[in-house]
C-alpha positions, 0 to 999 in steps of 0.5 A, a space after each residue: 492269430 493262432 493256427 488250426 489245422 484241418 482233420 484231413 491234414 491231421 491225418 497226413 502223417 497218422 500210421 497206417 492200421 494196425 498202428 493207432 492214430 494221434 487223436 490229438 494231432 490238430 491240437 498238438 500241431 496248433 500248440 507246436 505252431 503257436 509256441 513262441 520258440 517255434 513262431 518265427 523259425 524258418 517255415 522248413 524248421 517249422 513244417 518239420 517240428 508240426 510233422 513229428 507233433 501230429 505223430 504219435 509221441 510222448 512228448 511234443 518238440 521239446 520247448 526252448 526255454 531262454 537262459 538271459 534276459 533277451 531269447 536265445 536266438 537260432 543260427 543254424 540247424 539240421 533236418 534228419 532223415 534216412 536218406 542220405 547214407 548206405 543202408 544198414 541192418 538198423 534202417 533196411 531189410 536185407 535177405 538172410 540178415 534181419 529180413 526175419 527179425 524185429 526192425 531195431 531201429 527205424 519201421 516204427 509205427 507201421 513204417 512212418 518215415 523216420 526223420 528229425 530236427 536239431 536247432 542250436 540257439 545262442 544264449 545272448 549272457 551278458 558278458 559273452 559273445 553274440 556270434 555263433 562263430 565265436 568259441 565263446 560263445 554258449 550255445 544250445 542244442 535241442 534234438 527231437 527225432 520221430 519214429 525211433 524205436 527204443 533200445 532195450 539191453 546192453 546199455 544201448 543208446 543213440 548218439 546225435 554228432 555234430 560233424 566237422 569235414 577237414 578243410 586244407 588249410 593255408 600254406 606258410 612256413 615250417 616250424 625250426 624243426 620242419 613240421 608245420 606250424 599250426 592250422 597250416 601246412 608246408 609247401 612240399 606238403 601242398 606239392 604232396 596234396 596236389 598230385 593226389 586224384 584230380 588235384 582238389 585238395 588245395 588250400 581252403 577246399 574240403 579235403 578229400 582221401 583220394 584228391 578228388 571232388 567231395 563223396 559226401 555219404 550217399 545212398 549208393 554207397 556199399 561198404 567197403 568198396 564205395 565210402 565217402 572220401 570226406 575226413 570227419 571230425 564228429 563231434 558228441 551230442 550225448 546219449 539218449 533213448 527213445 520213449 514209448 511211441 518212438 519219439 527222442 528228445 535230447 538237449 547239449 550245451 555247446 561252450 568250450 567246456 564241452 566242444 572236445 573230441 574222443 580219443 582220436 586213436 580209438 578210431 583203427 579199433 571201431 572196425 569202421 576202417 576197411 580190414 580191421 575188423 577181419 585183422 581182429 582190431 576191433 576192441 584191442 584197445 582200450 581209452 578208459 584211462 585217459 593218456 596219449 594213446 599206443 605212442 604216447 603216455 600211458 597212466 595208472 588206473 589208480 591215479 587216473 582211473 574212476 576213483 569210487 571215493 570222494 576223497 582221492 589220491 592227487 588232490 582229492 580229486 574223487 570220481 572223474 566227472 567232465 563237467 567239473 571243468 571249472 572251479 575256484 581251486 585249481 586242484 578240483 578241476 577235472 584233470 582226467 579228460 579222456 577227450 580233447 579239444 576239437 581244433 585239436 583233433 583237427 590238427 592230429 588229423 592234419 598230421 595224419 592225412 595232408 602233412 605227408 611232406 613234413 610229419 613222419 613222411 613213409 610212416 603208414 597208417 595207423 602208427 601216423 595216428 598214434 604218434 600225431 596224437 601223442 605229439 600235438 597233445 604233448 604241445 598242450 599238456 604241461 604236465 607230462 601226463 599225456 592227457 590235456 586237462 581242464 586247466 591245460 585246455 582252458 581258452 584262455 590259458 596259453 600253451 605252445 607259444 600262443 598267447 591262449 588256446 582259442 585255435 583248440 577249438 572249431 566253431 559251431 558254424 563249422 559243423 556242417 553234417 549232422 548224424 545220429 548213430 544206434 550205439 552199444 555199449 562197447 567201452 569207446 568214446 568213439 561212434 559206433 564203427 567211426 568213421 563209417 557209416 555202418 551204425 547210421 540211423 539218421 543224418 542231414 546238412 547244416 542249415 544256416 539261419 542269418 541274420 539268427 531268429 528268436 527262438 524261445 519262450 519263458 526263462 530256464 530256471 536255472 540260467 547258468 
């Protein structure tokens, strides 16, 4: 049976005048409704991706298309709104700051609350795996916000983030040198995390900076007194900008060729840690040729620079490009890459926060990031060159006595948070003011869908 909708329920989400109604919203709703990637989500998910098309849009929910013979099915996603984080310049008035100048990010169409959804689909290939947790397995992602205003100069953008929280990992045994083995901490580390706070942080619990119960980012919290007490590991859903009527649009690929972090090290130069920005931190620093950071390797812009020519020195390289992360000769792939893999990341900040006992104990913050960055990218990178490479971070290559690199990479069922950041352009992989909340725009929680539903309708047509 298709769906209709009444003129009055139309209306209920149409912009108050001056602003103009969507004439078309019972039809674009029904359409929505009726789609055969939309017929079988979970009536939330449904409900939201309804509201946005009776907005006026350019586009209706972007269209899930399937990239196998069976449709790809969705497990998890996340519904956005303004409401769970601090206020900022993007999102609220504030007297003798922008209370007398254009909104730049939320307050369009005559203030329609800004909100948004993201669903992650798994592509059922054949010959990969069919669990989401699986670092294998390729994913989907598809992102569609309502009621963003489009940014206009210096390269602006805005950047959706997948969000991994650190969870204290299990206690075992040092290495011969006394540090941690990996994905684990010590037993003097574990006496370490105890005594902190209200002693939260042990084993399997989200850990937390100052060792007491989770302050996920929250709506009463005011910079720089009151921040989450979380460690985030945010991970890029690429840049997009938004369109006429204020509607985004934007799809990512989720596989091991793409789950990697920024350059962890950027982070004490963002001016979202308290009293960076007043030391005149922010911008110190440069990433754009890839290396280990302040404590690590440091590379020629020629040899590792964005090379114009397509012939290259080091192979023939060309241009950097971080979608070759494959090829049939060796030497064509990527071997550049300023990011790195994702579970990675999560052990510098394991070294960093939690192994206080048996990584550089005394050492303060942040030459404890610098050189946890520069050591465990040095496990991995065979070469020397302080940057983990195409080849070197391959699943399936082996590195630092482990049989493959499987344990570099988190799965997509452990992102948990979700947030989209007004981003511009200021040469960081980074998110704008990382790890803060400051350049905020939307956020929202994981929402788990098992067992996984199908989620698309007609085929892509080109299903690599």
């Amino acid at each position: 049976m298709l769906y209709t909708i009444t003129a009055a329920q139309a209306r209920a989400e149409q912009p108050p005048p001056p602003c103009h109604p969507n004439p078309n919203a019972a039809a674009d709703v029904a359409t929505v409704h009726n789609r055969g990637d939309v017929r079988f989500l979970p009536d939330p998910l449904q409900d939201r991706l309804e509201r946005m098309a009776s907005r006026p849009h350019t586009y209706l929910p972007l269209q899930v298309y399937a990239e196998a013979d069976k449709p790809s099915m969705l497990f998890q996603y996340y519904l956005l709104d303004t409401t769970g984080f601090e206020p900022n310049p993007f999102t609220a008035r504030f007297p003798g700051i922008n209370d007398k100048a254009m909104l730049t990010a939320t307050g369009g169409n005559c203030g329609l609350p800004t909100i948004g959804a993201v669903r992650l689909a798994l592509e059922p290939k054949p010959g990969l795996p069919t669990d989401p947790s699986d670092i294998r397995a390729f994913i989907d992602v598809f992102s569609d916000f309502s009621n963003l205003f489009v940014i206009n100069n210096e390269s602006g953008w805005y950047e959706g983030w997948m969000i991994h929280d650190v969870i204290v990992p299990p206690v075992a045994a040092p290495r011969q040198d006394g540090h941690a083995q990996f994905g684990t901490i010590t037993a003097a580390d574990a006496k370490v995390l105890y005594q902190m706070g209200s002693h939260h942080n042990t084993s399997g619990h989200i850990f937390t900076l100052d060792g007491k119960e989770p302050h996920f980012p929250s709506p009463h919290d005011r910079w720089p007194h009151k921040q989450t007490n979380v460690l985030p590991i945010s991970l890029s859903m690429g840049a997009m900008n938004c369109l006429q009527q204020a509607d985004c649009h934007g799809y990512w690929e989720f596989n091991y060729q793409t789950n990697w972090i920024f350059p962890l090290y950027e982070l004490p130069f963002t001016g979202g840690i308290p009293g960076t920005f007043e030391a005149g931190k922010i911008g110190e620093l440069s990433s754009l040729i890839p290396g280990s950071g302040p404590s690590g390797i440091k590379n020629s812009p020629i040899d590792y620079g964005d090379n114009p020519n397509t012939a290259a020195p080091l192979g023939g390289a060309g241009p950097r490009d971080p979608d070759r992360f494959d090829a049939d000769v060796e030497r064509q792939r990527e071997y550049r890459q300023r990011f790195i893999p994702s579970g990675l990341a999560n052990e510098i900040y394991l070294d960093t926060w939690l192994r206080l006992a048996s990584f550089e104990p005394g050492v303060p913050f942040p030459k404890r990031l610098f050189d946890a960055y520069a050591a465990e990218v040095k496990r991995v990178d065979k070469n020397g060159d302080g940057v983990i490479s195409a080849a070197e971070g391959d699943p399936d290559a082996a590195s630092d006595g482990f049989k493959d690199n499987s344990r570099l990479f988190l799965p997509a069922t452990s992102y948990r948070r979700f947030a989209v950041t007004r981003e511009i352009n200021d040469g960081y992989l980074a998110p704008r003011f990382a790890p803060s909340q400051r350049a905020w725009v939307l956020s929202g929680r994981a929402i788990t869908v098992s067992p996984a539903v199908p989620a698309s309708q007609g085929r892509d047509g080109d299903d690599r």
